[in-house]
PASEBA-1860 file (N, C-alpha, C; in nm, 3 decimals):
! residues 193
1> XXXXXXXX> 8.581/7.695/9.957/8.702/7.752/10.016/8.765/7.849/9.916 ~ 8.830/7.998/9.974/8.825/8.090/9.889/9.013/8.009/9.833 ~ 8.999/8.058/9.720/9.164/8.057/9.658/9.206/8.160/9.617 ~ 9.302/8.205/9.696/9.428/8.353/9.678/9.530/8.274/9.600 ~ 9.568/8.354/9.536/9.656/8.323/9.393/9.786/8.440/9.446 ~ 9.903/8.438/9.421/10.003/8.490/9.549/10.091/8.536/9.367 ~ 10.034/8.653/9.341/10.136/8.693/9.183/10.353/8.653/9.251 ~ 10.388/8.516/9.147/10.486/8.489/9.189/10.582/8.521/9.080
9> XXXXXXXX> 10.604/8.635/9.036/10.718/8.694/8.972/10.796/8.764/9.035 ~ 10.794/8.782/9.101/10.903/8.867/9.216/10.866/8.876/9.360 ~ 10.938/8.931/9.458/10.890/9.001/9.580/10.854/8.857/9.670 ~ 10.793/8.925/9.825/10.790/8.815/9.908/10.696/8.735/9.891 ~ 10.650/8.587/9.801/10.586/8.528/9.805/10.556/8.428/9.919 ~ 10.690/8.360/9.952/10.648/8.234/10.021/10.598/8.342/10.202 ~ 10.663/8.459/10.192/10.603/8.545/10.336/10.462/8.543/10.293 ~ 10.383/8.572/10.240/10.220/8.543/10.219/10.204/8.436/10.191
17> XXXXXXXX> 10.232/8.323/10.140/10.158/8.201/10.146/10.155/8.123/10.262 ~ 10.315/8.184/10.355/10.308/8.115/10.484/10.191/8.159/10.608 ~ 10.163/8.312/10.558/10.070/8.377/10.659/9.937/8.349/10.617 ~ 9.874/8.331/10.485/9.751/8.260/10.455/9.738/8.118/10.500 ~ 9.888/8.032/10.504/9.837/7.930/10.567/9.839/7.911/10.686 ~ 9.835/8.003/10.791/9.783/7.987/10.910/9.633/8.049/10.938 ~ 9.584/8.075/10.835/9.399/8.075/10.806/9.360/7.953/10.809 ~ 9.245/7.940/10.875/9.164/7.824/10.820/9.080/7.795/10.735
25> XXXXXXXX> 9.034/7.742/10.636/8.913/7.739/10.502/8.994/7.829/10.412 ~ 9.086/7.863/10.390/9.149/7.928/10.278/9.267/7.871/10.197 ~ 9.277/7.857/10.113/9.407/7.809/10.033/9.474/7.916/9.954 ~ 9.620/7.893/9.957/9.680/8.009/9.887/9.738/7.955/9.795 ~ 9.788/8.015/9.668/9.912/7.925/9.593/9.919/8.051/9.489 ~ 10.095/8.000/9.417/10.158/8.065/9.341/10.118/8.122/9.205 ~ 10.073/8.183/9.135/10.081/8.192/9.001/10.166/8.257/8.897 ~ 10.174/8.222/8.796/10.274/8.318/8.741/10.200/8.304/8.583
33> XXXXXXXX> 10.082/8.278/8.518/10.086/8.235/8.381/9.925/8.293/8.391 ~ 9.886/8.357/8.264/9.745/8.416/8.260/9.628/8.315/8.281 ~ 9.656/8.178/8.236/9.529/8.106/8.281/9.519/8.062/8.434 ~ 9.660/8.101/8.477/9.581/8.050/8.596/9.505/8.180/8.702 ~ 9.438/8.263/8.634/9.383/8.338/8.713/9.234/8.268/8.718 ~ 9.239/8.259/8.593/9.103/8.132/8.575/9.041/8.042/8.679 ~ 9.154/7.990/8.801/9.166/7.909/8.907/9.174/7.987/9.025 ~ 9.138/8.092/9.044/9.153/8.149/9.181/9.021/8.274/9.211
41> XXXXXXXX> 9.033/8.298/9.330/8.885/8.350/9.355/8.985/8.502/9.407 ~ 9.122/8.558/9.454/9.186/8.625/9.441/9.284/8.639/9.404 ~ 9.352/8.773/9.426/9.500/8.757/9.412/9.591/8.858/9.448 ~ 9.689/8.812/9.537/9.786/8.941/9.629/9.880/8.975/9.496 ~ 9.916/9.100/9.520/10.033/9.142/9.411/10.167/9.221/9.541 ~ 10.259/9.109/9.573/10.354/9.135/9.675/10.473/9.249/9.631 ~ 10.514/9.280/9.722/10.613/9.354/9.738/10.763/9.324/9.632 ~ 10.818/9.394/9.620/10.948/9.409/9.543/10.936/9.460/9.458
49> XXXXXXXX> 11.005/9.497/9.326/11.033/9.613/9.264/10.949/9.663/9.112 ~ 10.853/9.742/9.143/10.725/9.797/9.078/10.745/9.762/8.930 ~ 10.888/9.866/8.879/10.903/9.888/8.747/10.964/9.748/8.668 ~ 11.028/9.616/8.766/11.080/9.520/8.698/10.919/9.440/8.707 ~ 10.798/9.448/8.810/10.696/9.376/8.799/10.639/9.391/8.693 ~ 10.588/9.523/8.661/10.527/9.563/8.536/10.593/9.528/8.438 ~ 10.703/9.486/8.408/10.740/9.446/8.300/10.708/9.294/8.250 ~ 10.745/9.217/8.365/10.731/9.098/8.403/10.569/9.084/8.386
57> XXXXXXXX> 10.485/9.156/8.454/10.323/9.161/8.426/10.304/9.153/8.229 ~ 10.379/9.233/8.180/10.354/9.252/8.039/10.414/9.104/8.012 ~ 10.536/9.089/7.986/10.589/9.014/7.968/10.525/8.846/7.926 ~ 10.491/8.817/8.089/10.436/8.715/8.098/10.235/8.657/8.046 ~ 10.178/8.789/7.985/10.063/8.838/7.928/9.994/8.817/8.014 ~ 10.030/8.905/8.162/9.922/8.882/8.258/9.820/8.988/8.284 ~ 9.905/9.104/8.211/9.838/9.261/8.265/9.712/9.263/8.253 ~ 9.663/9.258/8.084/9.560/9.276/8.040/9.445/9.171/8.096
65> XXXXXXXX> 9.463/9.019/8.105/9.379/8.955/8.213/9.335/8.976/8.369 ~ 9.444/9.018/8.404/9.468/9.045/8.592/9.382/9.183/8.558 ~ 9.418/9.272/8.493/9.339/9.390/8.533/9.133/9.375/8.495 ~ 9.120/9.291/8.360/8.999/9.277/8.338/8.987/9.192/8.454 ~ 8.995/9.103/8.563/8.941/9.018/8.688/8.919/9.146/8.731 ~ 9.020/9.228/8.764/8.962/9.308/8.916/8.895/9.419/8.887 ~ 8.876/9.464/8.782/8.787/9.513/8.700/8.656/9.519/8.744 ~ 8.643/9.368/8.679/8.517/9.257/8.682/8.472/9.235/8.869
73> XXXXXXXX> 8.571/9.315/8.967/8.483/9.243/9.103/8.639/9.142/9.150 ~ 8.728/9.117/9.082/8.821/9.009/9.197/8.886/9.068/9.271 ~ 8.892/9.012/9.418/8.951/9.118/9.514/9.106/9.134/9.470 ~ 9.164/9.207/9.491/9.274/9.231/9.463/9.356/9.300/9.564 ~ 9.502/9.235/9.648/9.524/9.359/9.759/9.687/9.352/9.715 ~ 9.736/9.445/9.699/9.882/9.516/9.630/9.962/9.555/9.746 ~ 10.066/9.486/9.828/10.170/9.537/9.913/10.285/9.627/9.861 ~ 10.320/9.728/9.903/10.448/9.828/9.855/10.428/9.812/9.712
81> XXXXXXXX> 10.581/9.710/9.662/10.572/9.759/9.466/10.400/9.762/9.426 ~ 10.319/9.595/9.488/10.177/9.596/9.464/10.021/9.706/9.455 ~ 10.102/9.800/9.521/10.027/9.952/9.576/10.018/10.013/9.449 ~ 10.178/9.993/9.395/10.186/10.127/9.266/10.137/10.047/9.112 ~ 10.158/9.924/9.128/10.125/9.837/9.025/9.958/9.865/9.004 ~ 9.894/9.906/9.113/9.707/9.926/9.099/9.671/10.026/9.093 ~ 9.760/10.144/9.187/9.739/10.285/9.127/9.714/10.345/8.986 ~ 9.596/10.410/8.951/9.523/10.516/8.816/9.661/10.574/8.826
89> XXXXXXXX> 9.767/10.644/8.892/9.865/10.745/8.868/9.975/10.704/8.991 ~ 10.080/10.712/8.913/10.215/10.722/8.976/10.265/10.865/8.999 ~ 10.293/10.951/9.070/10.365/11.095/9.054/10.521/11.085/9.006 ~ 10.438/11.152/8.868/10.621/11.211/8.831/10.651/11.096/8.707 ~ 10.548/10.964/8.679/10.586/10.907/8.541/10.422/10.896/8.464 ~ 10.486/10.863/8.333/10.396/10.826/8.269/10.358/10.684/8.275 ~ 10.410/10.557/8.291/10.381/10.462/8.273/10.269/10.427/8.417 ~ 10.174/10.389/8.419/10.089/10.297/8.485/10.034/10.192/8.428
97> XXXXXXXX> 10.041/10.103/8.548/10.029/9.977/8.478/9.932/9.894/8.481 ~ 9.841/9.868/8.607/9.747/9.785/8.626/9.600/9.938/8.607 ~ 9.638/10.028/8.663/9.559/10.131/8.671/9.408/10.125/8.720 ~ 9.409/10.032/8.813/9.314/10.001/8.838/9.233/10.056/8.979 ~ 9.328/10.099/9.061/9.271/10.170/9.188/9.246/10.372/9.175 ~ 9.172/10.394/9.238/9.150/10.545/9.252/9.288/10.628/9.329 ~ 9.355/10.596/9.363/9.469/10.627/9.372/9.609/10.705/9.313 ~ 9.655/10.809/9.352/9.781/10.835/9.327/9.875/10.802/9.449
105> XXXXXXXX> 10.031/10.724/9.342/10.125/10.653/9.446/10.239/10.753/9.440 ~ 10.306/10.711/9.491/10.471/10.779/9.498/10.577/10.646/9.546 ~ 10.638/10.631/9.446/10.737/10.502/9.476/10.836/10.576/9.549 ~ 10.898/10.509/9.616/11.013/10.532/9.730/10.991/10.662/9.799 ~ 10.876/10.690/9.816/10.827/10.803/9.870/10.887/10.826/10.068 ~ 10.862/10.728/10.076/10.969/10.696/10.266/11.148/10.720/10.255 ~ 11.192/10.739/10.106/11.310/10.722/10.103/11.388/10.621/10.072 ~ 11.505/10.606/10.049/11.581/10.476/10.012/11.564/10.350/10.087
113> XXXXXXXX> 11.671/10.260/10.062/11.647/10.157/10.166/11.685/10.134/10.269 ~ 11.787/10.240/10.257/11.891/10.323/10.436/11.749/10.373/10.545 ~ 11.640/10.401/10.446/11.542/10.472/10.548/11.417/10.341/10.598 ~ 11.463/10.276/10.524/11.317/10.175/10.601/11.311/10.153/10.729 ~ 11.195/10.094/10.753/11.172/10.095/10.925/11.063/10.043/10.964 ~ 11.048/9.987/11.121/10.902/9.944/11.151/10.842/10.006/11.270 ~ 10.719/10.025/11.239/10.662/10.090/11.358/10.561/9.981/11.368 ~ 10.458/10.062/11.483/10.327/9.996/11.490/10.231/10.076/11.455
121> XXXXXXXX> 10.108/10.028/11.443/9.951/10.112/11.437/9.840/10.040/11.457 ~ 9.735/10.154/11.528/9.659/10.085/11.519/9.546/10.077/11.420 ~ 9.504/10.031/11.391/9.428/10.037/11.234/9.253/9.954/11.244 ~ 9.192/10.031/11.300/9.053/9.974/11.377/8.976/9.918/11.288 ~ 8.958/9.894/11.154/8.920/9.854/11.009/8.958/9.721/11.049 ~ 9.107/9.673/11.084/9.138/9.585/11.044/9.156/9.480/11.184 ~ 9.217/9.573/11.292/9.198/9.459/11.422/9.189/9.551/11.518 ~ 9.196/9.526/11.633/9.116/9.585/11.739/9.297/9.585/11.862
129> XXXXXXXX> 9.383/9.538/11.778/9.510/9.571/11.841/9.655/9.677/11.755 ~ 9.737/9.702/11.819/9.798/9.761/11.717/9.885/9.653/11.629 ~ 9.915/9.643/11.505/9.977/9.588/11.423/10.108/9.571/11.410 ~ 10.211/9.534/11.359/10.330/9.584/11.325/10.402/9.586/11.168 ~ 10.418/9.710/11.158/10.399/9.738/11.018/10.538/9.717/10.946 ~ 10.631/9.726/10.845/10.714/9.707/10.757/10.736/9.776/10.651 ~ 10.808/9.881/10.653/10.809/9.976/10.534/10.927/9.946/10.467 ~ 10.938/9.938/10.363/11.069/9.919/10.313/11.091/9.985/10.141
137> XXXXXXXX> 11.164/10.085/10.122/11.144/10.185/9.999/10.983/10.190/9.980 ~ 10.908/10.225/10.103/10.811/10.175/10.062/10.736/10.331/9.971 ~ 10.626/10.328/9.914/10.548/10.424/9.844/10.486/10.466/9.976 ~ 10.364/10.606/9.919/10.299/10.632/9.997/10.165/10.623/9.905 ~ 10.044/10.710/9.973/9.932/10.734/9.865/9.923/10.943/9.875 ~ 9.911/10.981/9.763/9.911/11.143/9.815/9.836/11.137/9.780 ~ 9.717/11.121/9.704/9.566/11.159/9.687/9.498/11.022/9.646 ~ 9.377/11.016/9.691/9.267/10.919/9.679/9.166/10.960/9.613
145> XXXXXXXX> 9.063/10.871/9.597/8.948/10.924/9.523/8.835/10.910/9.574 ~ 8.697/10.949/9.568/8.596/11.010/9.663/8.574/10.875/9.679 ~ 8.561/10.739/9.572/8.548/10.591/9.670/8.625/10.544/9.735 ~ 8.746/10.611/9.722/8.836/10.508/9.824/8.831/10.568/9.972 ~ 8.872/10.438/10.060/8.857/10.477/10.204/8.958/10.400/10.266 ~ 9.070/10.559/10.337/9.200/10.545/10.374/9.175/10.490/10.477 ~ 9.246/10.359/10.512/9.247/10.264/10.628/9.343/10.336/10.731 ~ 9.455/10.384/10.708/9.584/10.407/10.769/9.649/10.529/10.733
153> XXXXXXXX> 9.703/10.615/10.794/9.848/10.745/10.800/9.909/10.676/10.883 ~ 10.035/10.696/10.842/10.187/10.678/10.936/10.287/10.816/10.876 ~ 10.282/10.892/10.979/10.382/11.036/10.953/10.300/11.105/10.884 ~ 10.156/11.127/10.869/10.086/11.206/10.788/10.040/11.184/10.685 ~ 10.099/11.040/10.651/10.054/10.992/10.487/10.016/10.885/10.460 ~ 9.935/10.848/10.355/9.801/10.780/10.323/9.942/10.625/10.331 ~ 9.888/10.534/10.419/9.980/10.414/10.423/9.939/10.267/10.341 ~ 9.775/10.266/10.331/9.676/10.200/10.357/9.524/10.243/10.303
161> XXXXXXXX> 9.472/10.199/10.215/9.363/10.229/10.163/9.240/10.095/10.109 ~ 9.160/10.131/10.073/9.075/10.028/10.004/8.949/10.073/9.934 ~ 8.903/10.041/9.842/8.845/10.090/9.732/8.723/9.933/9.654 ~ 8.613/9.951/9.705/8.546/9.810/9.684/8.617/9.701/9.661 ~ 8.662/9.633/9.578/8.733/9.444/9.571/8.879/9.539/9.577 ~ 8.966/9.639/9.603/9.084/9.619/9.581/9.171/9.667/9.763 ~ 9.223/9.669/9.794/9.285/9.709/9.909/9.454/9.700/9.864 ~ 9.525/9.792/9.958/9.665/9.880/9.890/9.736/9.903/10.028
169> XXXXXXXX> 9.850/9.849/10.018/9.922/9.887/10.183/10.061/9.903/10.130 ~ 10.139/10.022/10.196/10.244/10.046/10.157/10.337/9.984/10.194 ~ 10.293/9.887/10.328/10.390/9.805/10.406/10.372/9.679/10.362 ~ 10.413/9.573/10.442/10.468/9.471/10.412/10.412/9.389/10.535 ~ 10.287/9.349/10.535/10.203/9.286/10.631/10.277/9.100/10.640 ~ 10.322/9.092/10.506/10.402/8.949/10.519/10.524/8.887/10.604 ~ 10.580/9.007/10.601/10.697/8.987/10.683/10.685/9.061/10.828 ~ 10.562/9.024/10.902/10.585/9.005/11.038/10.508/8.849/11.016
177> XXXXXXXX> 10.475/8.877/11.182/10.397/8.715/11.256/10.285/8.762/11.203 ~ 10.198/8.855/11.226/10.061/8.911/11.271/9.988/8.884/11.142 ~ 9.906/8.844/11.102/9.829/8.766/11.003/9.661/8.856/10.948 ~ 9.677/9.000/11.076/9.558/9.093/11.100/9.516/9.094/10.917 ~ 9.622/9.188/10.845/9.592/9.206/10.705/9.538/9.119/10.651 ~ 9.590/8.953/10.684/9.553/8.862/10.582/9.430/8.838/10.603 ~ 9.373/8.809/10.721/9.255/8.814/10.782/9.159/8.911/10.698 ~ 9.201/8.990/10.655/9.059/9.159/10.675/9.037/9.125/10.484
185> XXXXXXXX> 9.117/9.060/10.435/9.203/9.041/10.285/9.060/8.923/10.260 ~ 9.094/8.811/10.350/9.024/8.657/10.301/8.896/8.710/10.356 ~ 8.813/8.790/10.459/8.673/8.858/10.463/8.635/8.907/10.362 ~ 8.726/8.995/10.265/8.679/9.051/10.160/8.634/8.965/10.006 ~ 8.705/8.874/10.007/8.741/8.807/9.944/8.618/8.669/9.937 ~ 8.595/8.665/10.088/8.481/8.590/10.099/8.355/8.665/10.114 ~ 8.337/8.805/10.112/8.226/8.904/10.091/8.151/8.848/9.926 ~ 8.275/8.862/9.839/8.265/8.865/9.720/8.240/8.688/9.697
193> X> 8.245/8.592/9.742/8.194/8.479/9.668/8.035/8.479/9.699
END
């Protein structure tokens, strides 16, 4: 049974552990400390605020482990702050932090938090209905790299991507019902055991 490891330093955790546990054969749980990556076969990096995660990532001496796993092959899938935390390039800073996806991000690229919003899509990669999505200050992607392969546009821009073990969504698949993401997440995840 695969084990998702749910990075619990910030952002919506218990919204993904509640939507992994309506999977079956999968277990999810919290981590926050470098050995316990040791214990998990993935790991989501959730939503909330990029530049206090990365710190918190340093902080807690997770960076340099978390990035050699996904490195190494562990799936890895990054919601909103999680998107920019895996992005090779942020536009407009120097600091990157996990640098691990082919990706350039743009934090609050949708606008403040006056501008968030939900739509739907349909996203044929991932389910065969339309979804309902959750943007919230969310990033976008403005350029990819010749391996990555954009799952999703919403308004013209890269929403949604994936790149062998890592996958990147600017939304916030946790905070609806619809479980599609988590689903397409624990396939990958079980590709790789």
């Amino acid at each position: 049974m695969p084990v998702i490891g749910i990075l619990a330093l910030q952002g919506s955790i218990e919204e993904h552990l509640d939507l992994f546990g309506k999977i079956k054969g999968v277990s999810a749980r919290k981590i926050k400390y470098a050995a316990e990556l040791k214990e998990i076969d993935a790991l989501v990096i959730p939503g909330g605020e990029s530049t206090t995660m990365g710190k918190l990532l340093r902080d807690f001496g997770l960076l340099e482990p978390a990035a050699d796993r996904i490195k190494n092959g562990m799936p890895v899938w990054g919601t909103c702050a999680g998107m920019i935390l895996l992005a090779k390039n942020i536009v407009g800073e120097q600091t990157v932090h996990l640098g691990a996806m082919d990706i350039s991000a743009r934090r609050n690229a949708y606008g403040s938090q006056l501008d968030s919003f939900k739509t739907t899509a349909l996203i044929p990669a991932v389910s065969e209905k339309e979804i309902p999505l959750v943007f919230i200050r969310a990033p976008w992607v403005e350029s990819v790299g010749e391996n990555v392969r954009v799952l999703a546009c919403i308004n013209g821009k890269i929403a949604a991507a994936r790149q062998d073990n890592m996958l990147a969504t600017a939304f916030h698949p946790e905070l609806t019902e619809d479980a599609s993401f988590h689903k397409y997440f624990v396939d990958m995840v079980r590709k790789k055991m």
